[in-house]
VEXDREN-2710 file (C-alpha; in Angstrom, 1 decimal):
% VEXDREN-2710
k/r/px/py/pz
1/UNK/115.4/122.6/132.2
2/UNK/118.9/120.7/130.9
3/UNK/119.2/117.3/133.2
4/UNK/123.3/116.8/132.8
5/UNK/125.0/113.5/133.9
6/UNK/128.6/112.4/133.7
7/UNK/129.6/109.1/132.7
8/UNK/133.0/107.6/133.4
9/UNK/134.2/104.0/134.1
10/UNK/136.3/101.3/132.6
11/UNK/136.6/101.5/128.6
12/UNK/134.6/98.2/128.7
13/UNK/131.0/96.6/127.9
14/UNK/129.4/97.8/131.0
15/UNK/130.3/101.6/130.0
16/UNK/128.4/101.3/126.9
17/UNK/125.4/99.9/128.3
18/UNK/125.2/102.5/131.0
19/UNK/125.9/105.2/128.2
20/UNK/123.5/103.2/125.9
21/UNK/120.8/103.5/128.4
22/UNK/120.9/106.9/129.1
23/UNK/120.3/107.8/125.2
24/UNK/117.2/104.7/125.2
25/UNK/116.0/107.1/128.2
26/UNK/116.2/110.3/125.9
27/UNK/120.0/111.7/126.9
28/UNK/121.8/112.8/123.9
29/UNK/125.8/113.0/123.6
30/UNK/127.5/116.2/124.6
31/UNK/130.6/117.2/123.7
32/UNK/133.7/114.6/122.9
33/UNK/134.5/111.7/124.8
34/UNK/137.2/111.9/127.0
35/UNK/140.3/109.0/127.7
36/UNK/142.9/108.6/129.7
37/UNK/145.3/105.7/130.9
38/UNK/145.7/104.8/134.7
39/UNK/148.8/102.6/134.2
40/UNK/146.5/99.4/134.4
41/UNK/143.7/100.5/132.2
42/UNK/141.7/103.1/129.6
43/UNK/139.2/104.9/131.6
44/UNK/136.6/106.8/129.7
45/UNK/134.2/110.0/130.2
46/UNK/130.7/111.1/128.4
47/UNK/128.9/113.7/129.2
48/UNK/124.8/113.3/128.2
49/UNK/122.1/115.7/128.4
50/UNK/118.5/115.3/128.3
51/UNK/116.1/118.4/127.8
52/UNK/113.0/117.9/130.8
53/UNK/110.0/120.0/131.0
54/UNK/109.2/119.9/134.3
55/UNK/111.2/118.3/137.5
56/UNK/109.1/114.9/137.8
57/UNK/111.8/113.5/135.0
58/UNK/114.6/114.4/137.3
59/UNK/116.6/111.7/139.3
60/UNK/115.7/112.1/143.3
61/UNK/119.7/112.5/143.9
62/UNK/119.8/115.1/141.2
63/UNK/116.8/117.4/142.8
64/UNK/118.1/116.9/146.2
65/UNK/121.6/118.5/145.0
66/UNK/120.2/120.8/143.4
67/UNK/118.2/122.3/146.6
68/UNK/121.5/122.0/148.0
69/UNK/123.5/124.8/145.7
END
């Protein structure tokens, strides 16, 4: 099973760390960044996927969406 998580925030510090984090944990980068501009400041996107073999490595908020779809 594919665990997927969005990142997006501030173009700042505390975006990397959060993004830096998730790869320490075993995330990988998926797909481009995305940008944009909200008149006041860059906001920023990252997509990160992690490969799990069974569902004891997924989030508690993510398993109890996912009983939800």
């Amino acid at each position: 099973m594919k665990v997927y998580r969005y990142f997006t925030g501030t173009d700042d510090v505390h975006f990397c760390a959060r993004v830096t984090r998730a790869l320490n944990e075993g995330y990988e980068l998926y797909g481009a960044p995305t940008m944009t501009f909200n008149g006041k400041e860059v906001i920023v996107g990252q997509v990160v996927i992690k490969e799990v073999k069974d569902d004891s490595e997924i989030p508690q908020g993510l398993k109890d969406a996912l009983q939800d779809c």
